[in-house]
N, C-alpha and C positions, 0 to 999 in steps of 0.2 A: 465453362465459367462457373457453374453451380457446383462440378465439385471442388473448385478452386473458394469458393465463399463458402461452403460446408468446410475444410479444412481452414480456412481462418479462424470459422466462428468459433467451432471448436478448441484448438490454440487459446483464441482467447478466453472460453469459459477454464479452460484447463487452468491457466495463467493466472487466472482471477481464482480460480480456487486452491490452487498450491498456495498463493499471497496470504489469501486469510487464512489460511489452516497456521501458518507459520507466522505473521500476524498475531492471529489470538493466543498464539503460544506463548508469542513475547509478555501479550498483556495481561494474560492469567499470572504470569511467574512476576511483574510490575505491579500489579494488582493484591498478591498474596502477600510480595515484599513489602510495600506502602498500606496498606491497607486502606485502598482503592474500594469502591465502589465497582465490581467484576463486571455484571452486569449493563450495566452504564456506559463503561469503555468499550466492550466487546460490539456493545451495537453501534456505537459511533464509531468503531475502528473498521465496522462494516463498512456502514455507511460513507465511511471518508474513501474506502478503499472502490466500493463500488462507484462511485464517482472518479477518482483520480486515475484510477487502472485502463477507465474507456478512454478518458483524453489522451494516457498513454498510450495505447493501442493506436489512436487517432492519428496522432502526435509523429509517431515514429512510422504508422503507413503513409502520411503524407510525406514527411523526412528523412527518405531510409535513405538518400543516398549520404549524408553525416549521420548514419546513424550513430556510431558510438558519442562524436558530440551532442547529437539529440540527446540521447538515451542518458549523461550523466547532467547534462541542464534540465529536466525531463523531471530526474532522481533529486537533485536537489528540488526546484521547484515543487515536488510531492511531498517533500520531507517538512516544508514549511504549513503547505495546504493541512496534512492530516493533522500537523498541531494544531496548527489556527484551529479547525475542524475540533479535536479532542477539549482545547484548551476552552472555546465558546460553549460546549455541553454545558451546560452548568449541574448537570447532575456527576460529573467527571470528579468535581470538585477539586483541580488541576489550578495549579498557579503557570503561566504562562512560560518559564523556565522547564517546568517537570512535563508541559506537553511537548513540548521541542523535546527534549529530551528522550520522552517516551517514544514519539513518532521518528526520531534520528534512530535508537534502538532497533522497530520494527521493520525501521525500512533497512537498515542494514543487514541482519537475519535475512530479510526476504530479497534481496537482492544479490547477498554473499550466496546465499543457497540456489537463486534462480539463474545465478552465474552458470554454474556448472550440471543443471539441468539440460539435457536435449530437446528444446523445442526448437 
C-alpha cells in the first residue's frame, strides 16, 4: 500500500506541476497581451490552481468508475472556480467576462496538453 500512495502522490504533484507551468504560460502571453497586472494573475492562478487540482484529484479517486463523465463536469466546474478565483483578486483588475475567459483559456491549454500526456 505505501508504494501504491507514493505513486499517487507523486502523479499528483507531477499533474499539479505540468497545470501551472502551462497555466502561467497562458497568463503571461494574457497578461503581456492586455496589459494585466503578471504578477497578480500568476499568483492567483496558483492559488486557484492549488485548490481546484486537489478536489480534482479527490473528485475523480472517489469517481473513477465515470470517470470520463467526472472528469468533463470536473473541467467545467474548474473553469468557473479559477475565474470566480482570478475575477475576486482585485488586484487582477479583471471584469468578470475577461476572467472567464482567461480561466476557459488556461484550462483548455492544460487540459488539451494533459490529454495526451502519459500519466
Amino acid at each position: 500500500m505505501g508504494d501504491r500512495t507514493a505513486c499517487y502522490q507523486e502523479k499528483v504533484i507531477v499533474s499539479l506541476a505540468i497545470t501551472v507551468l502551462i497555466e502561467s504560460a497562458v497568463v503571461v502571453g494574457y497578461a503581456h497581451w492586455r496589459k494585466k497586472p503578471l504578477m497578480h494573475l500568476l499568483l492567483s492562478g496558483i492559488l486557484a490552481n492549488l485548490v481546484t487540482q486537489s478536489i480534482l484529484w479527490i473528485v475523480l479517486n472517489k469517481f473513477s468508475d465515470n470517470y470520463l463523465t467526472v472528469l468533463l463536469v470536473s473541467e467545467i466546474c474548474i473553469w468557473w472556480i479559477e475565474g470566480l478565483i482570478l475575477y475576486l483578486y482585485p488586484y487582477n483588475k479583471l471584469k468578470l467576462g475577461e476572467a472567464l475567459a482567461l480561466s476557459l483559456a488556461m484550462n483548455l491549454a492544460s487540459f488539451t496538453i494533459g490529454w495526451f500526456l502519459p500519466m
